[in-house]
TORKOL-4160 file (C-alpha; in steps of 0.2 Angstrom, whole numbers, padded with zeros to 4 digits, m for minus):
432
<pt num="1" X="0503" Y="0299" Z="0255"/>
<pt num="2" X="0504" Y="0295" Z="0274"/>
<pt num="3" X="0485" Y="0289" Z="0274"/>
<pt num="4" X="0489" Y="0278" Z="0256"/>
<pt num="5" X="0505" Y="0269" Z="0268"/>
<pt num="6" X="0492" Y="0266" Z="0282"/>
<pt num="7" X="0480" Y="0257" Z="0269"/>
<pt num="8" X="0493" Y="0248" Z="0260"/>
<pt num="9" X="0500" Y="0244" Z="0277"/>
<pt num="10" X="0484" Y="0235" Z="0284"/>
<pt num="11" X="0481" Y="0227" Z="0266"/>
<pt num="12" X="0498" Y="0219" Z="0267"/>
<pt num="13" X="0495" Y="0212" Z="0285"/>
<pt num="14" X="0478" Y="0207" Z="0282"/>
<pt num="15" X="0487" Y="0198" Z="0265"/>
<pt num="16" X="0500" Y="0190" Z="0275"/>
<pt num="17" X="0487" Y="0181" Z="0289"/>
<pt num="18" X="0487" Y="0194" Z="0303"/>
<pt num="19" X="0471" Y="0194" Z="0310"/>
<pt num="20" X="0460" Y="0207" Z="0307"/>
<pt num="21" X="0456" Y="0217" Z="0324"/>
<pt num="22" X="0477" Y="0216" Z="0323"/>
<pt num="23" X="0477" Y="0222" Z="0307"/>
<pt num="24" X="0467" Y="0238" Z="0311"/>
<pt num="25" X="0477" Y="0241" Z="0326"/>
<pt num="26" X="0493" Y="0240" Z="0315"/>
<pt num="27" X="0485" Y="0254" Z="0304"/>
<pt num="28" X="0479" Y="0266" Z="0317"/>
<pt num="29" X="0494" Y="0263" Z="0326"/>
<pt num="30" X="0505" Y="0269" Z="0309"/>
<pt num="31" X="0494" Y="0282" Z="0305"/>
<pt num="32" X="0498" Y="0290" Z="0323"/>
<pt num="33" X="0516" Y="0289" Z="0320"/>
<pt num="34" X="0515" Y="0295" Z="0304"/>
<pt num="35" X="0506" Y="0308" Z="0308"/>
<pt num="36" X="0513" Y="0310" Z="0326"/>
<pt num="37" X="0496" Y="0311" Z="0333"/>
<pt num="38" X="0495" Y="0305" Z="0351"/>
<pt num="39" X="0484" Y="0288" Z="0350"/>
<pt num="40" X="0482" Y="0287" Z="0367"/>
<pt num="41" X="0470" Y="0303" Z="0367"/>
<pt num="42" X="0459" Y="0298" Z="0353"/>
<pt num="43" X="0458" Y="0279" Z="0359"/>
<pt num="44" X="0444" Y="0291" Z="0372"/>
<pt num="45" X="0436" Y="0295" Z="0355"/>
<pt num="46" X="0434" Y="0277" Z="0347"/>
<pt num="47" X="0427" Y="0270" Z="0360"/>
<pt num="48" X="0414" Y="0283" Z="0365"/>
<pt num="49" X="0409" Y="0280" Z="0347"/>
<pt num="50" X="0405" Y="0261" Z="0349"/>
<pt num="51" X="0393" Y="0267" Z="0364"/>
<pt num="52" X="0379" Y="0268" Z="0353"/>
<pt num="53" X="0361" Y="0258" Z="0355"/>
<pt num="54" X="0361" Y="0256" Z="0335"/>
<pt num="55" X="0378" Y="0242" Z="0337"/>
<pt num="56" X="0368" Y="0233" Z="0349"/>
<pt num="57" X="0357" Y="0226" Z="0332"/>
<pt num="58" X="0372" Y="0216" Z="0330"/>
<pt num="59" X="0374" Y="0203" Z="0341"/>
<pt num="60" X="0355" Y="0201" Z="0341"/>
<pt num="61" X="0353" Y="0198" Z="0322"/>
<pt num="62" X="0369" Y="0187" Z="0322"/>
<pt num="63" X="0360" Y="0178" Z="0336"/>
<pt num="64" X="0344" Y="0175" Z="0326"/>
<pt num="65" X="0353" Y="0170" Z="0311"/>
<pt num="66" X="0362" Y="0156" Z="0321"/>
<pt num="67" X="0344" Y="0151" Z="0329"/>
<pt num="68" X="0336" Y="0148" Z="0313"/>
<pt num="69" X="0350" Y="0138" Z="0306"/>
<pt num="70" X="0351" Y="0127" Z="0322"/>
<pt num="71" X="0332" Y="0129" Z="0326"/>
<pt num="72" X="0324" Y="0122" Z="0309"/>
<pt num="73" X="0318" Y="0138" Z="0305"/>
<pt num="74" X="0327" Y="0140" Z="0289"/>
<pt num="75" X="0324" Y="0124" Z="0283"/>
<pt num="76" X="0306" Y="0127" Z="0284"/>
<pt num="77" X="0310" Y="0143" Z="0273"/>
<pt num="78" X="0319" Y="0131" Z="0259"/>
<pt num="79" X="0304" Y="0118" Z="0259"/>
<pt num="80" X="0291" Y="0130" Z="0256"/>
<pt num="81" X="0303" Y="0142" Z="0242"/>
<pt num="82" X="0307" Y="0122" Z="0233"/>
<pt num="83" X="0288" Y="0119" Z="0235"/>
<pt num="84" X="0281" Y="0136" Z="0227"/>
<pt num="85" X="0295" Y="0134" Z="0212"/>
<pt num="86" X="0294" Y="0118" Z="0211"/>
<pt num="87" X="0307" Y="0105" Z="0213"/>
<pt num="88" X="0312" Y="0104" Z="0194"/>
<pt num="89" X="0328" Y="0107" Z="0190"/>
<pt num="90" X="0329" Y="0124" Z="0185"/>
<pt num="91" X="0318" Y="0126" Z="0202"/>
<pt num="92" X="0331" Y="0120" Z="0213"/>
<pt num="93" X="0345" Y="0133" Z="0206"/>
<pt num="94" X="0330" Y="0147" Z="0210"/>
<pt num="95" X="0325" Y="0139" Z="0225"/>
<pt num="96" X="0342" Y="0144" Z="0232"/>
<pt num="97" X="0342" Y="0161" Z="0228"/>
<pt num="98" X="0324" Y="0164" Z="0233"/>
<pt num="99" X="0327" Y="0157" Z="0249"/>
<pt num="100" X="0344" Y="0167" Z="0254"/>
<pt num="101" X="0334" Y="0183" Z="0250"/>
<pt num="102" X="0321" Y="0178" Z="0262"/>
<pt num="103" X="0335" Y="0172" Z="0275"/>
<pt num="104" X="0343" Y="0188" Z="0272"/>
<pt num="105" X="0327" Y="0196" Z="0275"/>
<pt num="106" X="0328" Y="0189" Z="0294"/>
<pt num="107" X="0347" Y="0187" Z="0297"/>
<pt num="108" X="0355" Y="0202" Z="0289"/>
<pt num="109" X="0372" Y="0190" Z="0287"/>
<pt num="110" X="0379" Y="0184" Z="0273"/>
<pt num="111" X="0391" Y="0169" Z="0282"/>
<pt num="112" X="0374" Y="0161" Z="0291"/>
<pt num="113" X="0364" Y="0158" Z="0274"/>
<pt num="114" X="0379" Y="0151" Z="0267"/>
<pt num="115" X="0381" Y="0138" Z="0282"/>
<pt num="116" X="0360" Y="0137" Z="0282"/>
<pt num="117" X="0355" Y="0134" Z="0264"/>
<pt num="118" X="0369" Y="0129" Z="0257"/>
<pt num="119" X="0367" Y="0113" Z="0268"/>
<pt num="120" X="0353" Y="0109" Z="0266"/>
<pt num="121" X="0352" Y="0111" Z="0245"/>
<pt num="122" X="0368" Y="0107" Z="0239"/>
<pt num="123" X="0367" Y="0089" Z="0238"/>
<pt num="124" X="0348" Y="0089" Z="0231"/>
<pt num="125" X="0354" Y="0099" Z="0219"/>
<pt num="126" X="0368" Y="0089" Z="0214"/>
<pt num="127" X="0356" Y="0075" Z="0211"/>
<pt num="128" X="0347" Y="0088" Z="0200"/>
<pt num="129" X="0364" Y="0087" Z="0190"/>
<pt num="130" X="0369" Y="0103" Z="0194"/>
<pt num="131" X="0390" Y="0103" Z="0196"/>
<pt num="132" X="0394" Y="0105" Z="0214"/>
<pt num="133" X="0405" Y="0119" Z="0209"/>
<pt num="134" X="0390" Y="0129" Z="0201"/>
<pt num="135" X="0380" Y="0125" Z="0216"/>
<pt num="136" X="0391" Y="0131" Z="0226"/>
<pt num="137" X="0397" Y="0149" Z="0215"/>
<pt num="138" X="0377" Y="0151" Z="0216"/>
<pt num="139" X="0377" Y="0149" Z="0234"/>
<pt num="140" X="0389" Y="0160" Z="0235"/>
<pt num="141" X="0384" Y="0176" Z="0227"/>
<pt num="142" X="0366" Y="0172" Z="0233"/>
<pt num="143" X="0371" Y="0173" Z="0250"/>
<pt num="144" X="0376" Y="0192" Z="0248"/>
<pt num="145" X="0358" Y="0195" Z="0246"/>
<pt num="146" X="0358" Y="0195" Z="0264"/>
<pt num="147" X="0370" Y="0211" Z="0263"/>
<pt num="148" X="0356" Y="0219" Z="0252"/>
<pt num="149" X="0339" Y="0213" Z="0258"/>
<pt num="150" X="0334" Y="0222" Z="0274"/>
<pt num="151" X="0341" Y="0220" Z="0290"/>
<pt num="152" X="0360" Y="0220" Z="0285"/>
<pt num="153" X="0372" Y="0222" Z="0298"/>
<pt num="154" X="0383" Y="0230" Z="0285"/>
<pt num="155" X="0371" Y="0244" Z="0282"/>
<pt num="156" X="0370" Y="0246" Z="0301"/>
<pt num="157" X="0388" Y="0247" Z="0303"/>
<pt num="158" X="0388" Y="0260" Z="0287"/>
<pt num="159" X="0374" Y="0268" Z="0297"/>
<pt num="160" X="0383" Y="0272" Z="0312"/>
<pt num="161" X="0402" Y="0275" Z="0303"/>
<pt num="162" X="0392" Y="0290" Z="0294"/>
<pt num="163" X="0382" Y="0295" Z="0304"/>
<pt num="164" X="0364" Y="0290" Z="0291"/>
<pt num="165" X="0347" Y="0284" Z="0297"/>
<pt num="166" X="0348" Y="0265" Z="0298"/>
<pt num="167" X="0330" Y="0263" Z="0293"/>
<pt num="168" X="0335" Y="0274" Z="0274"/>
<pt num="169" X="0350" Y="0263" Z="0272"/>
<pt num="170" X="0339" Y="0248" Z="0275"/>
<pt num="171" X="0328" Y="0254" Z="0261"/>
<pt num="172" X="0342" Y="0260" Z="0250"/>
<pt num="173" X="0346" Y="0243" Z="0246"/>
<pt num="174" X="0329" Y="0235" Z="0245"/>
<pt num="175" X="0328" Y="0240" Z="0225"/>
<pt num="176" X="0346" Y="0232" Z="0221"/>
<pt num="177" X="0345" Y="0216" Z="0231"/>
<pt num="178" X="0328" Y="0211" Z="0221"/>
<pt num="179" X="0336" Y="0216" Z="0205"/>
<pt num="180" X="0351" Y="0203" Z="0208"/>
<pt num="181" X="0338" Y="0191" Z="0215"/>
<pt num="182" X="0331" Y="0192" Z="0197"/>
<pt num="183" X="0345" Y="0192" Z="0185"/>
<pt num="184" X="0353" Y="0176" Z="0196"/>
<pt num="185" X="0336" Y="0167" Z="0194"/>
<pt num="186" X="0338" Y="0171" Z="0175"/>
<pt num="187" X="0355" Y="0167" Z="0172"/>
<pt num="188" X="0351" Y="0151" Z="0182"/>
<pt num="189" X="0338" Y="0144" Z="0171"/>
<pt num="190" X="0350" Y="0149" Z="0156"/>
<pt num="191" X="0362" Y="0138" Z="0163"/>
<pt num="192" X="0352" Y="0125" Z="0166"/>
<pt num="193" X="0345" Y="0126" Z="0147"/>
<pt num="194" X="0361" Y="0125" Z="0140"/>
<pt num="195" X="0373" Y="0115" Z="0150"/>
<pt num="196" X="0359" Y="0102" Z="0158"/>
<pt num="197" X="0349" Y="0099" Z="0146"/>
<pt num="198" X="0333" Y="0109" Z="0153"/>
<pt num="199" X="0320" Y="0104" Z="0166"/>
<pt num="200" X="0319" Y="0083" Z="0172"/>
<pt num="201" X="0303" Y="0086" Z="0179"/>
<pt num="202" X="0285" Y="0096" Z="0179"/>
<pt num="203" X="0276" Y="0094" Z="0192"/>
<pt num="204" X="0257" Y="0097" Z="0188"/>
<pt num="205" X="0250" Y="0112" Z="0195"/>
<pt num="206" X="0239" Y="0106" Z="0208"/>
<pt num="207" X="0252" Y="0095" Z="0214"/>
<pt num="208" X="0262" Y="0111" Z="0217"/>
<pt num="209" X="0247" Y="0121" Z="0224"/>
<pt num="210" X="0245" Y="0107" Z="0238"/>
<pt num="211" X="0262" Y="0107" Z="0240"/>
<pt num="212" X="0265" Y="0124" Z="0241"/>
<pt num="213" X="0250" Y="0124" Z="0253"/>
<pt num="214" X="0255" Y="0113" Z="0265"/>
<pt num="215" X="0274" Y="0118" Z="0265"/>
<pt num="216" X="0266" Y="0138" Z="0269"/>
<pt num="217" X="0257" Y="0130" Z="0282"/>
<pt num="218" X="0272" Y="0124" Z="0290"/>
<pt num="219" X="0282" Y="0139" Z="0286"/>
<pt num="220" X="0270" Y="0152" Z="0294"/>
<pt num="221" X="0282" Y="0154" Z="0310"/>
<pt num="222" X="0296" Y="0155" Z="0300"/>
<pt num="223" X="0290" Y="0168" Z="0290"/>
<pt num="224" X="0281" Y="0178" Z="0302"/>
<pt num="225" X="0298" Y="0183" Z="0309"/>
<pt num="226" X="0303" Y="0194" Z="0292"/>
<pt num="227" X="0287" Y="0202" Z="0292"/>
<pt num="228" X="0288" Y="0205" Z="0311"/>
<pt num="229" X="0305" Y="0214" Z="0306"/>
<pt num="230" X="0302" Y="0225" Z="0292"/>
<pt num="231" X="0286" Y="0228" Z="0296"/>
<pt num="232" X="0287" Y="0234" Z="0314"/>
<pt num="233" X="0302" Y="0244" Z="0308"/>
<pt num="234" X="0294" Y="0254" Z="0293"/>
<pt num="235" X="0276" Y="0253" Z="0300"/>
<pt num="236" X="0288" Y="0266" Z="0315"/>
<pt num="237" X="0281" Y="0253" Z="0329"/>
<pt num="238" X="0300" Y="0249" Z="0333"/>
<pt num="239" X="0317" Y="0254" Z="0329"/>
<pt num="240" X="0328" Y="0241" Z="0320"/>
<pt num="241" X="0339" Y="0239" Z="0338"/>
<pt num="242" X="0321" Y="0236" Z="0345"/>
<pt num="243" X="0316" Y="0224" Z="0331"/>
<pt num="244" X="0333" Y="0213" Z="0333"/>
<pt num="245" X="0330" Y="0211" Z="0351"/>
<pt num="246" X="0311" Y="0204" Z="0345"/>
<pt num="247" X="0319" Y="0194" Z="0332"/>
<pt num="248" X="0328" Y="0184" Z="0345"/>
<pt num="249" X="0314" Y="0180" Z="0357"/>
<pt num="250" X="0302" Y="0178" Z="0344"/>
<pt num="251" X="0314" Y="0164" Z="0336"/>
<pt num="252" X="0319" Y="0154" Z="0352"/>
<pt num="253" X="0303" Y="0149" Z="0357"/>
<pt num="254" X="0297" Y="0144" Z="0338"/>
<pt num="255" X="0315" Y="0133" Z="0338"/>
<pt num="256" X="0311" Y="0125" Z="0353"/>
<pt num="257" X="0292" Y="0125" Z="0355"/>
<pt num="258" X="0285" Y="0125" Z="0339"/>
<pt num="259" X="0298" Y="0116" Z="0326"/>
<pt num="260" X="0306" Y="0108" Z="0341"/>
<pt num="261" X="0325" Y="0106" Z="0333"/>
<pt num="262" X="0333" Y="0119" Z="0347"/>
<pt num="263" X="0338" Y="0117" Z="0363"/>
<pt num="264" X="0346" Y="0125" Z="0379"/>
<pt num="265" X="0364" Y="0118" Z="0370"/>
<pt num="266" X="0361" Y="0126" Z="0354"/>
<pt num="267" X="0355" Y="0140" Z="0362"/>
<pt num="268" X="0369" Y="0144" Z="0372"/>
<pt num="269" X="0380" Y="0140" Z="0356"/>
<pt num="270" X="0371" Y="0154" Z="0346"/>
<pt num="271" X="0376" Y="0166" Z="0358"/>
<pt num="272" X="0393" Y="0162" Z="0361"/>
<pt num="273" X="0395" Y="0163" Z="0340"/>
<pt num="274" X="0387" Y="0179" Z="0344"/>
<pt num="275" X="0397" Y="0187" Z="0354"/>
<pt num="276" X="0414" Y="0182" Z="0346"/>
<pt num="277" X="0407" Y="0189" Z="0330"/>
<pt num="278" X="0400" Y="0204" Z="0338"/>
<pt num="279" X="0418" Y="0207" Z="0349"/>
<pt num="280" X="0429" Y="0206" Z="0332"/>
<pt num="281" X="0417" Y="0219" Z="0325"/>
<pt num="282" X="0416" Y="0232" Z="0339"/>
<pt num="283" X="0437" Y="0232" Z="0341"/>
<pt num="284" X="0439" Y="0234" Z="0321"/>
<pt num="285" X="0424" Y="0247" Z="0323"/>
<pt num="286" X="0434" Y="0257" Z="0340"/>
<pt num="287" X="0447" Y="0256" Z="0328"/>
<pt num="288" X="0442" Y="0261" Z="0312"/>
<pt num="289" X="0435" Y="0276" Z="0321"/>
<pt num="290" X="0450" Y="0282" Z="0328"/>
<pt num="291" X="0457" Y="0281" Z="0312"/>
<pt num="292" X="0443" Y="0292" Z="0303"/>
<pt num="293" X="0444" Y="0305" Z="0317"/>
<pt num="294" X="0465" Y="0307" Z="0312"/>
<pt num="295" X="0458" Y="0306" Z="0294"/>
<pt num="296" X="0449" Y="0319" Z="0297"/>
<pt num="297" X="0460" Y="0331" Z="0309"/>
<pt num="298" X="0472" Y="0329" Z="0294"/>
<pt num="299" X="0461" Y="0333" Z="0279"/>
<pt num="300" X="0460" Y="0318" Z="0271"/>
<pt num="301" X="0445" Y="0317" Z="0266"/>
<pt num="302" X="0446" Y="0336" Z="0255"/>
<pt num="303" X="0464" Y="0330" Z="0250"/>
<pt num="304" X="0455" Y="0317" Z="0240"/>
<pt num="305" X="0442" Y="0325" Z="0235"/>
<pt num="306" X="0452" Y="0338" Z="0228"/>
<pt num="307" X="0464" Y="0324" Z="0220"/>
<pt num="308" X="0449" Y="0316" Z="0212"/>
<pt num="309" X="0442" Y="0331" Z="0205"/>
<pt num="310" X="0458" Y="0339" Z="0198"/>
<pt num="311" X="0458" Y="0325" Z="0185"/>
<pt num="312" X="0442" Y="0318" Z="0183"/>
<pt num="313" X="0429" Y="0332" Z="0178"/>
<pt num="314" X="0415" Y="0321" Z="0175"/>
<pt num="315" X="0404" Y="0313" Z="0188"/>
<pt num="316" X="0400" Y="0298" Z="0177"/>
<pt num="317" X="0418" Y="0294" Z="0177"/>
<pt num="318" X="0421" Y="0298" Z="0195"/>
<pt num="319" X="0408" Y="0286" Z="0201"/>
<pt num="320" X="0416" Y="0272" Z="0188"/>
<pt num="321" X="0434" Y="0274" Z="0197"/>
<pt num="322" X="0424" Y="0274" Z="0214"/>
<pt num="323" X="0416" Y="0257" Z="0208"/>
<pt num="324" X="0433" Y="0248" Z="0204"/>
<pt num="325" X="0441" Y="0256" Z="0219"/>
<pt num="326" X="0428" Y="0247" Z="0230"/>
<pt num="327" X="0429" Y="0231" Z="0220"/>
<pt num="328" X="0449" Y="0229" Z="0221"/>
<pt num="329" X="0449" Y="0232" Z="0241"/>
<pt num="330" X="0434" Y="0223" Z="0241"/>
<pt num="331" X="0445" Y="0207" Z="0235"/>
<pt num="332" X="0458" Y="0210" Z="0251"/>
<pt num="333" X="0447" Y="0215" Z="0263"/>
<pt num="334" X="0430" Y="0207" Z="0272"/>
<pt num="335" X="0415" Y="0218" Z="0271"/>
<pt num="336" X="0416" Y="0225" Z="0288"/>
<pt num="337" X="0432" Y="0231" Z="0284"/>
<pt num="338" X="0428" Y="0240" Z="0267"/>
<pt num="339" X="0414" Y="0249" Z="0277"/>
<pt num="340" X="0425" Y="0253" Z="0291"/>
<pt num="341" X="0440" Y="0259" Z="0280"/>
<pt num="342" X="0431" Y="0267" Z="0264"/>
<pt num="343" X="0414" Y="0273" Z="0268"/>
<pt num="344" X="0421" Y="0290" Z="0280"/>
<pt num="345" X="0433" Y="0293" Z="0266"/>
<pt num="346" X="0423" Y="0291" Z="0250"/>
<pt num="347" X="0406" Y="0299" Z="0257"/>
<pt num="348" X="0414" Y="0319" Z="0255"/>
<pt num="349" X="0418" Y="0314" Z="0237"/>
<pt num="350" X="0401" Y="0309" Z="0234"/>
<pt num="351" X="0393" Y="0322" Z="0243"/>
<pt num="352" X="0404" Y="0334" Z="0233"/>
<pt num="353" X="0400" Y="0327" Z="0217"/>
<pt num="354" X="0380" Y="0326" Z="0221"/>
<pt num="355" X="0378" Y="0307" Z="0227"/>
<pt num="356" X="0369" Y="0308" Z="0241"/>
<pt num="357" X="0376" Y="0296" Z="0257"/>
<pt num="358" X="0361" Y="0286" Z="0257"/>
<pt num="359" X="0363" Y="0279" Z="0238"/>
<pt num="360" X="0382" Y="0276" Z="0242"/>
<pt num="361" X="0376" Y="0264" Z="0255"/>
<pt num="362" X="0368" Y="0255" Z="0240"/>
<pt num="363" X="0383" Y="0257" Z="0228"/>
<pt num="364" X="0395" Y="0252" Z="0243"/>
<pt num="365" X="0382" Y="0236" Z="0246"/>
<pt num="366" X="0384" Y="0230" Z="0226"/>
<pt num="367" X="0401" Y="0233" Z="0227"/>
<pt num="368" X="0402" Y="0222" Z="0241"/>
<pt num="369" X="0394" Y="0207" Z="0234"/>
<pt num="370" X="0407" Y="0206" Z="0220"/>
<pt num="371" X="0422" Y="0210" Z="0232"/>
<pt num="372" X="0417" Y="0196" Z="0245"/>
<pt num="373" X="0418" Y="0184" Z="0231"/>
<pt num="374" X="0436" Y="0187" Z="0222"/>
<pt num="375" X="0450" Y="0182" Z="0224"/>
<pt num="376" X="0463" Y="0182" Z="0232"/>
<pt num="377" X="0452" Y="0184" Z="0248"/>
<pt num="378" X="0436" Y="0179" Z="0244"/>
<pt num="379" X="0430" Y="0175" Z="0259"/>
<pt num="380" X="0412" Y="0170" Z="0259"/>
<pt num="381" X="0417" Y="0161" Z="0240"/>
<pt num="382" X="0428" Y="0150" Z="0252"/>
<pt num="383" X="0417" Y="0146" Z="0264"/>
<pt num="384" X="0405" Y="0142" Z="0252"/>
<pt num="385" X="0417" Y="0129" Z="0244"/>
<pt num="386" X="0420" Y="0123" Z="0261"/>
<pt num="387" X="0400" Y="0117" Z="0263"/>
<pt num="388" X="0401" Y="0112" Z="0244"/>
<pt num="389" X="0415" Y="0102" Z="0245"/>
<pt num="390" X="0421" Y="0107" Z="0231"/>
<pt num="391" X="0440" Y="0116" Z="0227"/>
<pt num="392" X="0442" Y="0133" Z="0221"/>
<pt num="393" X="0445" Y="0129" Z="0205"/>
<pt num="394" X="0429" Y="0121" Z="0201"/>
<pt num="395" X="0420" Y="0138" Z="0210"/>
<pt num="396" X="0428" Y="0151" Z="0198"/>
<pt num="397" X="0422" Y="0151" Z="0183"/>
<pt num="398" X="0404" Y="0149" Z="0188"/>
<pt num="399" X="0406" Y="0163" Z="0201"/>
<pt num="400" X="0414" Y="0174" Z="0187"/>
<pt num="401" X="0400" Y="0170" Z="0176"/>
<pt num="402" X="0388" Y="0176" Z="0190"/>
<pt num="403" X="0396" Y="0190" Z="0192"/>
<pt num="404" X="0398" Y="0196" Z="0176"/>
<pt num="405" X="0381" Y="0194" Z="0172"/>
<pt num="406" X="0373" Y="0196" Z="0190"/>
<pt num="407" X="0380" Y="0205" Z="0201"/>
<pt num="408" X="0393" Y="0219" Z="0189"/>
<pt num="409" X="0378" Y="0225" Z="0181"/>
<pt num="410" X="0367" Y="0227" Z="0198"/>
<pt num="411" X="0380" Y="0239" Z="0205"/>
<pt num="412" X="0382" Y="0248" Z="0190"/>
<pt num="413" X="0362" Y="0250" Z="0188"/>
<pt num="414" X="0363" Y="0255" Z="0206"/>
<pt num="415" X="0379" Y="0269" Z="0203"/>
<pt num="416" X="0372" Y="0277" Z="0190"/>
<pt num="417" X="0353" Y="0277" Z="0190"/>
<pt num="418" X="0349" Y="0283" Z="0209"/>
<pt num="419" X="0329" Y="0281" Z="0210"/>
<pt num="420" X="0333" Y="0260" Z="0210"/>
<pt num="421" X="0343" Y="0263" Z="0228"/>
<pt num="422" X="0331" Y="0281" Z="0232"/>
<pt num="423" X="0313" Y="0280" Z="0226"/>
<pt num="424" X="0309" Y="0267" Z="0245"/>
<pt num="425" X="0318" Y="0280" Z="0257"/>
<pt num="426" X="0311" Y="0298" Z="0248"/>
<pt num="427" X="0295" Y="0286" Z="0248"/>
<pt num="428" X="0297" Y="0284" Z="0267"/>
<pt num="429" X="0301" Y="0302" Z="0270"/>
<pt num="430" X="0321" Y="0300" Z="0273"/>
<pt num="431" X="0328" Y="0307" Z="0260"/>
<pt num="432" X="0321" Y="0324" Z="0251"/>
């Protein structure tokens, strides 16, 4: 009861306007009374848990994700994506969600795609006559493929919170992230047939094969960078803290040197947005780990466990209450904060019923991307209108559309048939 208050608590604060690092603080701070556990001695424990080399990942790919939208690397990425489609109109809906998977593939955030590509392909796709509200519901669950295509700073920070191998959670979402990639390019050119009257334009193949040709050409840096990434990572020449760090000094000189759109300014720029973002984190994180350590001292997490499976027999229906549980916070709460709040708590109920910790970081990842983007919270839906231009009310029913047919069934694919978020890591040896 006294760990329900505490998460109701920082719900209503977070509701309310109170910033999150405050909000966490507010929590931890409640749970200690209610509990009467002296704060001041486990403060010790929260931030010797933040002094790990994993974290420092984050700065660094927050970092290259600013670099490539401020350096024209990610414009590179959309031409090439636009040229290899083609630039019909069911080409520009894809185009979008091709491109966020591979910007996701580089930046690991969600936010910097939506800045990025939305940008740069809302307006041509407006003149494509797509609605700027669908344009922008699209960008918005598109962008979550950052999330779920490899590196994601919130698998890292699920990582560290339970104590998993980066790399498998990394790979546990790979399966899952190209699913939605698919079913949102489907349900694009559906929409298209339907509602605009199918494609304005066919460009002849050669056409397309010298213009995919050249735009490769001139997208060779930018994509080196996801190949540097994931292959240096899984090919065990570097860690992912390792491969950040290469990231980030690969993609200053390409900005400057090579597309020569960055300079010292934007540089400096990218690393104060950086740190900000990496600061808020870090505090919600020292947080959020005292928390789990008074969670834990109180039995918590085998009080709800036990709760759970005193009236729920069945797994199948267990991993169902688990997936609306995650959606419904999901709609109060940013992604960091579901990770932070929910993943220590729910992985011994999952662990008890026979999920393993590494296919949770998949079914957390889906749940994620339908979370970030309802209401009343919504954040990344939000922002999304705001580089739209376009009012919420022309956003939902697009976005409900996506999610319905996009990103619901992704996670419950993922929840309940486990080789889609386990065949890559028992492949790579990291899970038996």
């Amino acid at each position: 009861m006294e760990a329900l208050i505490a998460i109701v608590a920082v719900v209503v604060m977070m509701m309310i306007g109170v910033p999150v690092v405050f909000s966490f603080a507010g929590m931890t701070l409640t749970l200690s009374l209610l509990y009467d556990v002296d704060i001041s001695s486990l403060m010790t424990t929260g931030f010797w848990s933040i002094n790990s080399v994993i974290l420092v990942a984050l700065p660094l790919f927050v970092m290259t994700g600013y670099l490539m939208q401020t350096g024209g690397i990610a414009k590179r990425l959309v031409d090439f994506v636009e040229a290899m489609v083609g630039r019909s109109r069911t080409g520009m809906g894809t185009s979008m969600v091709v491109a966020c998977g591979i910007f996701g593939a580089i930046s690991g955030t969600a936010s910097a795609a939506v800045a990025s590509i939305g940008s740069i392909m809302i307006d041509p796709m407006e003149r494509h006559r797509y609605s700027r509200g669908y344009a922008s519901a699209l960008l918005a669950l598109s962008s979550l493929l950052g999330l779920l295509i490899p590196p994601s700073i919130t698998m890292i920070l699920y990582a560290v919170v339970t104590r998993q191998s980066v790399a498998a959670c990394f790979l546990a979402t790979v399966g899952p992230g190209i699913l939605l990639m698919i079913l949102l390019s489907i349900l694009n050119a559906i929409h298209v047939k339907r509602h605009l009257g199918g494609n304005d334009v066919k460009t002849p193949w050669r056409q397309r094969l010298s213009e995919t040709a050249s735009a490769g050409w001139r997208a060779i840096p930018a994509l080196m960078l996801p190949v540097i990434i994931l292959g240096g990572i899984y090919g065990g020449v570097f860690t992912p803290t390792e491969a950040a760090a290469i990231a980030v000094v690969y993609a200053i000189p390409v900005g400057l040197f090579v597309y020569r759109e960055l300079d010292l300014r934007k540089v400096a720029m990218a690393v104060v947005e950086a740190a900000k973002t990496t600061g808020v984190i870090m505090i919600i994180l020292v947080f959020s780990f005292v928390a789990s350590r008074i969670f834990t001292l109180e039995g918590v997490p085998q009080q709800l466990t036990d709760l759970l499976l005193e009236n729920f027999s069945d797994p199948v229906i267990i991993l169902l209450m688990v997936n609306i549980f995650l959606i419904l916070i999901g709609m109060i709460m940013d992604d960091v904060s579901v990770i932070a709040i929910v993943s220590p708590l729910m992985v011994p109920v999952m662990a008890e019923i026979g999920v393993d910790p590494v296919h949770f970081a998949a079914i957390i990842g889906t749940s994620v991307v339908i979370g970030a983007n309802s209401p009343p919270m919504a954040p990344i839906l939000f922002m999304s209108c705001r580089v739209g231009k376009v009012g919420m009310a022309g956003v939902t029913r697009p976005a409900l559309y996506l999610m319905a047919f996009g990103a619901f069934p992704v996670m419950l694919v993922t929840t309940y048939w486990s080789p889609l978020a386990l065949y890559l890591p028992r492949m790579f040896g990291f899970v038996q």
